[in-house]
ROBA-871789 format. One record per residue (C-alpha): x, y, z. Coordinates in pm, 1 decimal. Layout:
BEGIN
> X, Y, Z $
...
end
This chain:
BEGIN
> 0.0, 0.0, 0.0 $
> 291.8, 242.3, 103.9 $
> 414.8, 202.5, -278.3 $
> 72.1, 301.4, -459.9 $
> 65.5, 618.4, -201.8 $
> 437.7, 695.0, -301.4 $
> 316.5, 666.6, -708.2 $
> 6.1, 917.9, -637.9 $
> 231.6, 1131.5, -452.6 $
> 470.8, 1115.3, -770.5 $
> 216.4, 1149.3, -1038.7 $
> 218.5, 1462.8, -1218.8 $
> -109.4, 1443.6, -1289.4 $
> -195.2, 1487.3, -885.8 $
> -134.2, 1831.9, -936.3 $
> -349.6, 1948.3, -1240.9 $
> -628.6, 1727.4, -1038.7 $
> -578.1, 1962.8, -730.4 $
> -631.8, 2290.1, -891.0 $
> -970.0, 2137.4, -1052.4 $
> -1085.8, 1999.4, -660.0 $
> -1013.5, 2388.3, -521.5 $
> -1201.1, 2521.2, -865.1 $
> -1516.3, 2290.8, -808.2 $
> -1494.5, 2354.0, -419.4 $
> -1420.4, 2793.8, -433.2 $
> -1501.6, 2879.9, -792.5 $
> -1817.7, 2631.3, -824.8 $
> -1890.1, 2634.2, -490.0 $
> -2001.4, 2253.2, -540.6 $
> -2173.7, 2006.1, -235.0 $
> -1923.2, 1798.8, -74.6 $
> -2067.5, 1514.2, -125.2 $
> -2054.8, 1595.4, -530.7 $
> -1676.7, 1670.9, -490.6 $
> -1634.8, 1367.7, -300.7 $
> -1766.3, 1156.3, -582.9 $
> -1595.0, 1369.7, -887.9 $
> -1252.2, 1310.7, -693.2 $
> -1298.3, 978.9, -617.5 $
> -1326.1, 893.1, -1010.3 $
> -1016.9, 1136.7, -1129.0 $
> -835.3, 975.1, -882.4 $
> -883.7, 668.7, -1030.1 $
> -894.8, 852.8, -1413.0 $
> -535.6, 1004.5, -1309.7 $
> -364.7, 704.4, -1193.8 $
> -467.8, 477.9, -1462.1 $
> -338.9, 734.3, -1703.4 $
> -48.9, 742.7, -1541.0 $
> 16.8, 392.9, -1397.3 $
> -143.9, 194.3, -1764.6 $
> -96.6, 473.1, -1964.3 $
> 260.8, 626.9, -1909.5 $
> 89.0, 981.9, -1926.9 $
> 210.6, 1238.5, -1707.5 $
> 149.9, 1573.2, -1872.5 $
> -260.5, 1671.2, -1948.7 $
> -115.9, 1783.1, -2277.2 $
> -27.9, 1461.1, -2351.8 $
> -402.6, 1262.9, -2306.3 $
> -592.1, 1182.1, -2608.8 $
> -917.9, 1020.6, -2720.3 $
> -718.4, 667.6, -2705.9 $
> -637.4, 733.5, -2344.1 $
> -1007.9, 835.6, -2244.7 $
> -1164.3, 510.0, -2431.1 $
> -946.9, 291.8, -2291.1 $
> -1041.2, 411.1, -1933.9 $
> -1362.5, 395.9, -1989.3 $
> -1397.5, 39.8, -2129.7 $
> -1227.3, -31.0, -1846.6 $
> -1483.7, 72.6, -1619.2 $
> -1732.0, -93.7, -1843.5 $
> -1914.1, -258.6, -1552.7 $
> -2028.4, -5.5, -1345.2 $
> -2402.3, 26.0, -1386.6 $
> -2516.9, 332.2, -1592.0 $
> -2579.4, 616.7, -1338.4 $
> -2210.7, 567.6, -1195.2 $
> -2061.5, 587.9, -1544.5 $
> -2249.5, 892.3, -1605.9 $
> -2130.3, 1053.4, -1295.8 $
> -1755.4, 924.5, -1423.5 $
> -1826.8, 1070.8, -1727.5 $
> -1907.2, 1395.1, -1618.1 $
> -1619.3, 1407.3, -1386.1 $
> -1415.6, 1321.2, -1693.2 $
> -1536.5, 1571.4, -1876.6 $
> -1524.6, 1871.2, -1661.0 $
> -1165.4, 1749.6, -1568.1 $
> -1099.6, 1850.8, -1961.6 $
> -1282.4, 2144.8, -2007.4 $
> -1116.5, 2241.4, -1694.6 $
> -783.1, 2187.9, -1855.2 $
> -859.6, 2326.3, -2176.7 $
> -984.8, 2662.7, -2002.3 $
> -682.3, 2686.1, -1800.5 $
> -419.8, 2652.8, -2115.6 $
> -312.1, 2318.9, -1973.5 $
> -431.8, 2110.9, -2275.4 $
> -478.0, 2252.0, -2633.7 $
> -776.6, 2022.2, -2707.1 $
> -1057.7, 1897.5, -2481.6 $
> -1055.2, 1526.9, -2593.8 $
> -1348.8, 1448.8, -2354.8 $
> -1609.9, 1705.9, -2516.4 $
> -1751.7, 1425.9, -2747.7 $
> -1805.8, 1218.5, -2427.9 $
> -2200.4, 1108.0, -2427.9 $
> -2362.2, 973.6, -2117.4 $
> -2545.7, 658.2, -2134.6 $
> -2914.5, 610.1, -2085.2 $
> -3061.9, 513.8, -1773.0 $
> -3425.8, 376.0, -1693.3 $
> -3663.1, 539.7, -1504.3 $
> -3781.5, 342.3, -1177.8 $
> -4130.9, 398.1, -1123.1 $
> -4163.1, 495.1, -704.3 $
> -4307.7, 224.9, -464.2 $
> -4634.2, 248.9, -326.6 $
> -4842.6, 146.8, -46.2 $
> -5162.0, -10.3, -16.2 $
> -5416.2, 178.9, 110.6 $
> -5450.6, -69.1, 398.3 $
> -5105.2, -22.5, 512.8 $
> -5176.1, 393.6, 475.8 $
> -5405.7, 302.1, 751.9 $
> -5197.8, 112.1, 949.9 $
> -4914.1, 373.8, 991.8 $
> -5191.2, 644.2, 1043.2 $
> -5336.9, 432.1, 1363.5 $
> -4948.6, 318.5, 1489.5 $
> -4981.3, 681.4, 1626.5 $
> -4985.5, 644.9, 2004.3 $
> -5296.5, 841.0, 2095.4 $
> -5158.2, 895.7, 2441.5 $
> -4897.3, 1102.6, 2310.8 $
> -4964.4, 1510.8, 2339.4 $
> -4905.9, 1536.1, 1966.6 $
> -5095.9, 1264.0, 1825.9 $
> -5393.6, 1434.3, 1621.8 $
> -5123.7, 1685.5, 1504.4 $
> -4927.4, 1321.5, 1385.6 $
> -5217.6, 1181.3, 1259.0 $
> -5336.5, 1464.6, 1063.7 $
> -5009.2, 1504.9, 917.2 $
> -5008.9, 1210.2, 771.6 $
> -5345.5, 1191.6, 639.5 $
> -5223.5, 1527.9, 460.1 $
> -4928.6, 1343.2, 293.0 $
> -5171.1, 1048.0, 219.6 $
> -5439.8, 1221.6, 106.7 $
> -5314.5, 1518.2, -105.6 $
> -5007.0, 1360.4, -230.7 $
> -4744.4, 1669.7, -75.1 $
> -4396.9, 1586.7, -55.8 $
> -4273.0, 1577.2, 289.9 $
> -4031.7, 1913.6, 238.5 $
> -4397.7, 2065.0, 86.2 $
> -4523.8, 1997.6, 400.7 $
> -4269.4, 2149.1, 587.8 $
> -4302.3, 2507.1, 420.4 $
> -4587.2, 2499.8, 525.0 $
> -4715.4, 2780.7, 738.6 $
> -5005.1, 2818.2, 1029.4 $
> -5162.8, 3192.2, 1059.1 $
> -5308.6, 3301.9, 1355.5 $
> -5656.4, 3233.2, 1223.1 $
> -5541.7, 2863.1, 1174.4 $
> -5518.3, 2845.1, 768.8 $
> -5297.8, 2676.4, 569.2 $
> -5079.2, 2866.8, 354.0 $
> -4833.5, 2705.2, 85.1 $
> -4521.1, 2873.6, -20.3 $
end
């Protein structure tokens, strides 16, 4: 393990790759959990370019390199290599923005399609069931209860309901 940490420390690449984390973290002002997973894939783009590859200047990558990292990744299901795809192509544009490669091989990339999952439901019988699991002797339950009979019954999203505002005269207002 102490000899792949010595090669990331010694790829070239590493640097390029932390100029693009600080420009998606202070420029984009991205979620962490969205850098997380957009590092986590250049980290593996960046050493197989320059562990496979023998790559170690971003001028030097080319549609060959890209293809070859992506068919090997070829088994990751389709949202995951869409998210590696997008990493890999901001990674370029990045590079191509900031003069460090003359051509940004990845803007041809396409993502892949992905099905849409219809949501679960539940039967109307098990509706019921979570509406009367509210413990009645609790100083909230009709609040509880009516809460979710709202969510049942008029289909509002949970962070709907939570805009949600009483007035003084007890109305419902949605924002």
């Amino acid at each position: 393990m102490n000899a792949i940490k010595q090669i990331k420390e010694i790829n070239p690449l590493i640097k390029p790759f932390n100029k693009y984390v600080y420009h998606l973290t202070f420029e984009r002002r991205l979620s962490k959990n969205t850098i997380n997973g957009y590092s986590y894939d250049l980290k593996r783009y960046i050493d197989f370019l320059y562990l496979r590859e023998k790559i170690n200047s971003p001028s030097k990558i080319d549609n060959s390199n890209i293809e070859k990292f992506i068919q090997s990744t070829s088994k990751l299901k389709a949202t995951s290599m869409n998210r590696l795809i997008s990493s890999i192509r901001g990674f370029h544009q990045y590079l191509y923005q900031t003069n460090m490669a003359t051509i940004n091989h990845a803007q041809l990339l396409t993502l892949q399609k992905t099905g849409k999952k219809l949501p679960t439901t539940l039967l109307v019988e098990e509706i019921d069931q979570i509406i009367q699991a509210v413990d009645m002797k609790n100083k909230y339950a009709s609040r509880d209860q009516s809460i979710l009979s709202l969510l049942y019954g008029s289909g509002l999203r949970v962070s709907e309901l939570i805009r949600m505002k009483l007035r003084p005269k007890k109305k419902l207002i949605l924002y």
